[in-house]
N, C-alpha and C positions, 0 to 999 in steps of 0.2 A: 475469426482470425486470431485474435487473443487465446481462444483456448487451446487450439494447434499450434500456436505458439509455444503457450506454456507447455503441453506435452511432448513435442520437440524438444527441448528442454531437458526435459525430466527423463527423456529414452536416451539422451545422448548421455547423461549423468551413469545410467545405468552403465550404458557401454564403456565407458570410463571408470566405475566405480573403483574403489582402491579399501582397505582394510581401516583406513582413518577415520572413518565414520561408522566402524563395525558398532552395534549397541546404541547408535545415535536412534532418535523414536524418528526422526526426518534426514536422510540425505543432503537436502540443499533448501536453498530459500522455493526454489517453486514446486516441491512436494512439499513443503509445508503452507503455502497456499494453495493449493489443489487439494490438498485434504482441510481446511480450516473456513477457505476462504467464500465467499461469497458473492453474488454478482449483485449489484447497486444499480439505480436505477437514472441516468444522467440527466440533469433538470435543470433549467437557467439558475445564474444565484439570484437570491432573495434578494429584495430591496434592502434590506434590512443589513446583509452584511457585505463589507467592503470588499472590493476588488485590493488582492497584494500584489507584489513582484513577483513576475517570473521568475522562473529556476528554484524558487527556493519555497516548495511544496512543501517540507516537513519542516519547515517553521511558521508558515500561513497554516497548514491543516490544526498545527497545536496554537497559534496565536486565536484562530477562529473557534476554537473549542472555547477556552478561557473566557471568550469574550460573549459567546451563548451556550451555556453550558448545555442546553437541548439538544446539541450537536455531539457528536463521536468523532473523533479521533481516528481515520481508518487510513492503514497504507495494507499497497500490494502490486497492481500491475495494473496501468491505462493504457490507452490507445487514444490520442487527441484526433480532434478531426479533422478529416482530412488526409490523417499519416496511414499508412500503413507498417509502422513499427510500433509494437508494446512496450512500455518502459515503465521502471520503477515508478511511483509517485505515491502523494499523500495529500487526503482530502477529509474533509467530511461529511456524514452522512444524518441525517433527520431520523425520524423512531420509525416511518417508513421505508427507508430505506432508500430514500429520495438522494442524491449527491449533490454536496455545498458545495463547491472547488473553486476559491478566490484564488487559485494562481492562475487556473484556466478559464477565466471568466469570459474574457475575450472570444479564444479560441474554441474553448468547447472539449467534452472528449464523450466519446462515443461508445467505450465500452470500458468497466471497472469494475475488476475482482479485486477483492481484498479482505483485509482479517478487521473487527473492529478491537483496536487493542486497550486491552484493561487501562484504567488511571495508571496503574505506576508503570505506565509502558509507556513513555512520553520522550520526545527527541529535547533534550535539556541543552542549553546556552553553554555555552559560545558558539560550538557548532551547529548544532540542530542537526546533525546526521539525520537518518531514519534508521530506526527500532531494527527494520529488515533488512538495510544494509551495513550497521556499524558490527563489524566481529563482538563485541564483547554486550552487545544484546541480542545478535542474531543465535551467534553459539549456544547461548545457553538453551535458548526455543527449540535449537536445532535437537539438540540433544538429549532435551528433558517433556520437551512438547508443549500445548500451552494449557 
């Protein structure tokens, strides 16, 4: 579901395309995860690390990095369970490839593509945007690749 999702997506971008992202190395955020991204593997969380609040994924994925540095940093595209819509989010993931995700601890999610983004690619305070949706760290990706 997620991957016909995202390629959905990505044919309708085409169909649409316009000259403003002539030279760009990616068209949009999901050709840049459809080329980069990777599929993670969904696992309960660990004892060890807390359950955070909801909705606010790109600041529990970077608060729980910080706090077991063994963990990555990864955003891109989930599917919670149960839903059948894809949506942004941000989690992280163990050297296996195993998925940490304290905002979804509850709930669960089922299926997760995503990039694991470098250290200086971190959603910074006050807002916590995510990396993949703030213009002024997605453009650059978009444009330059990673």
């Amino acid at each position: 579901m997620l991957l016909d999702w995202l390629e959905a997506h990505i044919a309708l971008q085409s169909l649409l395309d316009h000259d403003g992202v002539a030279g760009w190395v990616h068209r949009s955020v999901y050709e840049l995860v459809a080329v980069h991204g990777r599929w993670f593997t969904p696992a309960a969380l660990p004892a060890q690390v807390r359950p955070l609040p909801e909705r606010q994924c790109f600041a529990n994925a970077a608060a729980t990095e910080r706090e077991h540095p063994h963990l990555a940093y990864t955003e891109g595209f989930a599917v919670a369970a149960g839903s059948p819509v894809p949506t942004a989010h941000a989690w992280c993931t163990d050297p296996d490839g195993r998925v940490c995700d304290p905002t979804w601890s509850k709930l669960g999610g089922s299926a997760y593509l995503g990039i694991v983004l470098p250290p200086s690619l971190r959603p910074r305070a006050p807002r916590y945007w995510g990396v993949l949706e703030a213009p002024d760290s997605l453009y650059p990706l978009l444009r330059n690749g990673l």
